[in-house]
TIBAKE-435403 format. One record per residue: residue in three letters; z, y, x of N, C-alpha, C, CB in turn. Coordinates in pm, 1 decimal. Glycine has a CB too. Layout:
BEGIN
res, n_c3, n_c2, n_c1, ca_c3, ca_c2, ca_c1, c_c3, c_c2, c_c1, cb_c3, cb_c2, cb_c1
ala, Z, Y, X, Z, Y, X, Z, Y, X, Z, Y, X
...
! end
This chain:
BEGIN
res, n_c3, n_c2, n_c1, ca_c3, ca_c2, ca_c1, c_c3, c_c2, c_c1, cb_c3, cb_c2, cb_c1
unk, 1159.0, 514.2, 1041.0, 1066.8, 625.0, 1043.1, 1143.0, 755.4, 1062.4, 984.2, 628.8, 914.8
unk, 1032.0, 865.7, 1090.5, 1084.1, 1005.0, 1118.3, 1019.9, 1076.9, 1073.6, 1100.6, 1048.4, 1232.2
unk, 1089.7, 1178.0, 1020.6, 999.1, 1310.6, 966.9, 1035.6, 1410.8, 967.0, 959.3, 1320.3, 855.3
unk, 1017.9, 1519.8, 1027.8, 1053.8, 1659.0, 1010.7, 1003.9, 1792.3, 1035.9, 1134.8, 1665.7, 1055.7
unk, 1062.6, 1849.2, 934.9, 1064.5, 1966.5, 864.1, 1004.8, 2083.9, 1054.3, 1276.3, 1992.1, 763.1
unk, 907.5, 2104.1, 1085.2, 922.7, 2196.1, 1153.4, 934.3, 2337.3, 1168.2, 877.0, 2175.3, 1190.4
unk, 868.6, 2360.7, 1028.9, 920.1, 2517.9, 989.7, 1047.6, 2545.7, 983.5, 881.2, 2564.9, 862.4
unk, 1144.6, 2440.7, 955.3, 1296.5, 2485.0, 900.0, 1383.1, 2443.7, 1027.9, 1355.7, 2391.4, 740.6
unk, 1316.1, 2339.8, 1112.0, 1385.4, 2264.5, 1218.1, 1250.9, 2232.5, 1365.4, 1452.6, 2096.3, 1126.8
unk, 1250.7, 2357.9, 1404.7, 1117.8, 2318.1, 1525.1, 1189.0, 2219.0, 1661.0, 1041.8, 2504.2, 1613.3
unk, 1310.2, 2224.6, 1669.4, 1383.7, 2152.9, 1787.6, 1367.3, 2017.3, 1766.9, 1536.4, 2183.2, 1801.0
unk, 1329.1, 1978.0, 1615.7, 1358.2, 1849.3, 1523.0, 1468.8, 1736.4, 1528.4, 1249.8, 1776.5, 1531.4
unk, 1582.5, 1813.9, 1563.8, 1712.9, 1771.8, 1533.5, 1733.3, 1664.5, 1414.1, 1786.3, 1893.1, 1504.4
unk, 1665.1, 1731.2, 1297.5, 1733.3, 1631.9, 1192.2, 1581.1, 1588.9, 1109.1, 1875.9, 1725.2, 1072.2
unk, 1569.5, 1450.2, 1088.2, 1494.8, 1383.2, 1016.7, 1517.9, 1421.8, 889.0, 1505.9, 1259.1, 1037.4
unk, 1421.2, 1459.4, 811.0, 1425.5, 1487.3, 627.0, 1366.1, 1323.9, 632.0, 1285.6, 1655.1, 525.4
unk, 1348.6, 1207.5, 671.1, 1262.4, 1093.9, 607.5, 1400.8, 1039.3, 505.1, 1186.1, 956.1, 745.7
unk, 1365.4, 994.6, 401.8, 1423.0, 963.0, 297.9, 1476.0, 1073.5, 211.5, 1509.8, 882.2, 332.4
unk, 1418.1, 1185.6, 238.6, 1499.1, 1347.9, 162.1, 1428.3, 1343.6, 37.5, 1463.6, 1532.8, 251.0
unk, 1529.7, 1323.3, -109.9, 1439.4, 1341.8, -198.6, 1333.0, 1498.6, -239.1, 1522.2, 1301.3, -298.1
unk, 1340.6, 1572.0, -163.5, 1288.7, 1728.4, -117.3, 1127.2, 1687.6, -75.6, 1395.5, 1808.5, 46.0
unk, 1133.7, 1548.3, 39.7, 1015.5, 1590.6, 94.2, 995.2, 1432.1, 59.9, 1001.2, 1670.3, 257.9
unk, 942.9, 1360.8, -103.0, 967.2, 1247.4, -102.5, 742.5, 1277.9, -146.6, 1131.4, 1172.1, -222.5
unk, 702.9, 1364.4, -226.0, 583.1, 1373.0, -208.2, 502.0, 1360.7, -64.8, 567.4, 1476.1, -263.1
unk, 585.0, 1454.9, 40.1, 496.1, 1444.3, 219.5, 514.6, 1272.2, 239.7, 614.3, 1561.1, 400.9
unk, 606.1, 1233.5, 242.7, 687.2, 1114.6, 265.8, 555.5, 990.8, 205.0, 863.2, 1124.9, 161.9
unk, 526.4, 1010.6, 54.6, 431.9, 942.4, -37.3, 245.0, 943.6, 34.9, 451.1, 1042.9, -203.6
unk, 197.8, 1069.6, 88.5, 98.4, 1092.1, 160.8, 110.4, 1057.8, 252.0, 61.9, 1181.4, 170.8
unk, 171.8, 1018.8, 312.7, 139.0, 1043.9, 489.8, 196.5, 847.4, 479.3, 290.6, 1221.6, 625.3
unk, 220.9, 802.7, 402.5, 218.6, 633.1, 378.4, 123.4, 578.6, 355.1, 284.3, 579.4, 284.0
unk, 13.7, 673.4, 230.0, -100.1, 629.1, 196.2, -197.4, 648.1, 289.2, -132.4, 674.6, 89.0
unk, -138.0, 785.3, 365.4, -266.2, 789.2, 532.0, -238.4, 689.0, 591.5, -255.5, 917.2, 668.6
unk, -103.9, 662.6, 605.4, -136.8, 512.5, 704.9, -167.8, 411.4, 674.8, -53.9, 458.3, 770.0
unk, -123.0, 372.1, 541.8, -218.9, 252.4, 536.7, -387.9, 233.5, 511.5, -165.1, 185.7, 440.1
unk, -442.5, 355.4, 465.4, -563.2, 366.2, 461.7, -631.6, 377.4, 605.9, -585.5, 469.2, 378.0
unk, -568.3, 431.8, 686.7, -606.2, 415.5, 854.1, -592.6, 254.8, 911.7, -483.6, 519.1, 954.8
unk, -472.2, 195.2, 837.3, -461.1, 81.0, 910.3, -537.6, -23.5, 846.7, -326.5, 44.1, 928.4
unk, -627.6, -19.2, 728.4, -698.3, -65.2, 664.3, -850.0, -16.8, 705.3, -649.4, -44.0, 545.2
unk, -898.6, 90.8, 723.9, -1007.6, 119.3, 796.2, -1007.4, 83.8, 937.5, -1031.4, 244.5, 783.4
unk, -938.9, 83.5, 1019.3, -905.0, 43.1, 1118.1, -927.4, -117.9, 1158.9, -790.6, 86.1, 1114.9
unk, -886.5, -208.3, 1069.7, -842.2, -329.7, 1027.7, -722.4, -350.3, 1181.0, -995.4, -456.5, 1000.5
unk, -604.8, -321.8, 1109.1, -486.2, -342.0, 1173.6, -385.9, -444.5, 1125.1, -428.8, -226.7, 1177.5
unk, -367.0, -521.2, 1181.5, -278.9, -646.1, 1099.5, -180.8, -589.3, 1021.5, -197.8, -754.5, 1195.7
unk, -136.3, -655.7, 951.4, -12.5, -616.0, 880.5, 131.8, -638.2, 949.0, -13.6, -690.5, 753.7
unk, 219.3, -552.6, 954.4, 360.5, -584.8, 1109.9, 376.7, -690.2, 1055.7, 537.7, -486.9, 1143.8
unk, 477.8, -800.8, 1155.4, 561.8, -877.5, 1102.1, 636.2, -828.8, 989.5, 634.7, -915.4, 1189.7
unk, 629.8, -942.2, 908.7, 806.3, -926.8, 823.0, 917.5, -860.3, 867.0, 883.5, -1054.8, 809.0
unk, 998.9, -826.6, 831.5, 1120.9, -791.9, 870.9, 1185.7, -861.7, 908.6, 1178.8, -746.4, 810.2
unk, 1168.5, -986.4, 846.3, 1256.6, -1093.0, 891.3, 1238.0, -1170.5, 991.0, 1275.0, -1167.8, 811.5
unk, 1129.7, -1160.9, 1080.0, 1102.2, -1144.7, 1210.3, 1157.5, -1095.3, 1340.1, 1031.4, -1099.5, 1201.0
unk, 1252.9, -986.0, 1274.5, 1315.9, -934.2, 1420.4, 1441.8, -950.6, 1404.9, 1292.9, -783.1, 1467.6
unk, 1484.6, -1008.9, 1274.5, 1659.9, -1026.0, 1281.8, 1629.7, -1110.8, 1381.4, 1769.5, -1092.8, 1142.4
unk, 1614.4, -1239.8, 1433.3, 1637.4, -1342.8, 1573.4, 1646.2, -1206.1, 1683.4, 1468.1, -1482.8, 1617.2
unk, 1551.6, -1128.3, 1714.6, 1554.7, -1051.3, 1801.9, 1661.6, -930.4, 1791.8, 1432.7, -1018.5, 1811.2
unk, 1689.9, -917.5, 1677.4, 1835.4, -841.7, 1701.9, 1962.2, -897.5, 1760.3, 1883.2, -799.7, 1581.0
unk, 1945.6, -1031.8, 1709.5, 2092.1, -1110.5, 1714.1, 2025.0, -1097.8, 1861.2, 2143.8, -1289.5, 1617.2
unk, 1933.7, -1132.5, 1924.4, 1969.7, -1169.5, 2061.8, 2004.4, -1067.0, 2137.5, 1872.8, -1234.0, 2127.8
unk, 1958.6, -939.1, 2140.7, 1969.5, -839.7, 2129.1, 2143.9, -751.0, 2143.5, 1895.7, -844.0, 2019.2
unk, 2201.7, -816.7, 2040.2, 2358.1, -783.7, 2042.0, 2414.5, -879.7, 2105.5, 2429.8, -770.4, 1910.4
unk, 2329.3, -1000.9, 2101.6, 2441.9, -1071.8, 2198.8, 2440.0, -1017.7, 2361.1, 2409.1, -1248.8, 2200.9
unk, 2326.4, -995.8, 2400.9, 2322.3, -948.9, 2509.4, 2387.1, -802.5, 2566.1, 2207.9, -959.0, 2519.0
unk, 2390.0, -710.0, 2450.1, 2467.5, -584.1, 2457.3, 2621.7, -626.8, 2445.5, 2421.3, -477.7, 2335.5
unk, 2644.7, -743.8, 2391.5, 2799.8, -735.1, 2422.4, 2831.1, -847.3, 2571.5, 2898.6, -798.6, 2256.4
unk, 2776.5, -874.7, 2611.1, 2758.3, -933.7, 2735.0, 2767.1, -785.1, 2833.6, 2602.0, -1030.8, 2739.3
unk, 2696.9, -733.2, 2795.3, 2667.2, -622.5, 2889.5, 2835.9, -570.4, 2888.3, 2529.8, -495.4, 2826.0
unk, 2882.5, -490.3, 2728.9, 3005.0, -465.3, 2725.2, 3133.1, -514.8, 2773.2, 3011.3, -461.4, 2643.2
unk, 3115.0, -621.7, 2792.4, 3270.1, -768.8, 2830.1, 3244.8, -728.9, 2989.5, 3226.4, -1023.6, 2779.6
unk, 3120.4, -736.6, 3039.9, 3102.3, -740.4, 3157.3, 3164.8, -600.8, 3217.8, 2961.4, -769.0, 3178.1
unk, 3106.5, -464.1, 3165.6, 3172.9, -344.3, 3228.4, 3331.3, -361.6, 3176.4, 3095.1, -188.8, 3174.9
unk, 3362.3, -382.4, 3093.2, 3541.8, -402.3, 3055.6, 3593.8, -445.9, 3218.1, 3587.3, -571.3, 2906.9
unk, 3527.1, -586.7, 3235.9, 3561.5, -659.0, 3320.9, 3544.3, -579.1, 3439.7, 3500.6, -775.6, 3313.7
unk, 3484.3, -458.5, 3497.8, 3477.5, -448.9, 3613.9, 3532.1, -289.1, 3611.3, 3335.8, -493.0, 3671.7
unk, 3601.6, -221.9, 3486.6, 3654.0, -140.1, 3420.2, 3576.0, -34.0, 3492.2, 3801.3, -142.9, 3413.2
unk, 3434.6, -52.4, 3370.1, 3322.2, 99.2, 3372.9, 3376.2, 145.9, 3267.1, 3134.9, 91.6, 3353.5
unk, 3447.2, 71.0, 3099.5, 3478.1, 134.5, 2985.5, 3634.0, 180.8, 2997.3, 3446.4, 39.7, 2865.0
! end
């Protein structure tokens, strides 16, 4: 997630999400979404543990990508 401060940061360079500063906005705007995704009737995401397979494949393929430019010396 992302969140930021636009009064202090309008370019929004830096995420406050996890800032114990803005952990009340952070607390609302969770309960808006799930009350939207509940009025809504929006499934619930996968698990998390759902996309580790898709990460691993993911890095394997980014270091494929990497070996490959080594090999044709883009790095």
């Amino acid at each position: 997630w992302e969140l930021y401060d636009l009064q202090q940061d309008p370019k929004e360079l830096r995420s406050v999400y996890g800032d114990p500063r803005y952990s009340q906005v952070q607390k609302r705007l969770l309960a808006e979404l799930a009350r939207l995704r509940t009025e809504l009737k929006v499934p619930d995401p996968d698990p998390p543990q759902s996309y580790r397979g898709g990460m691993k494949r993911y890095q394997r393929a980014l270091e494929k990508v990497r070996q490959r430019r080594k090999e044709l010396g883009l790095d």
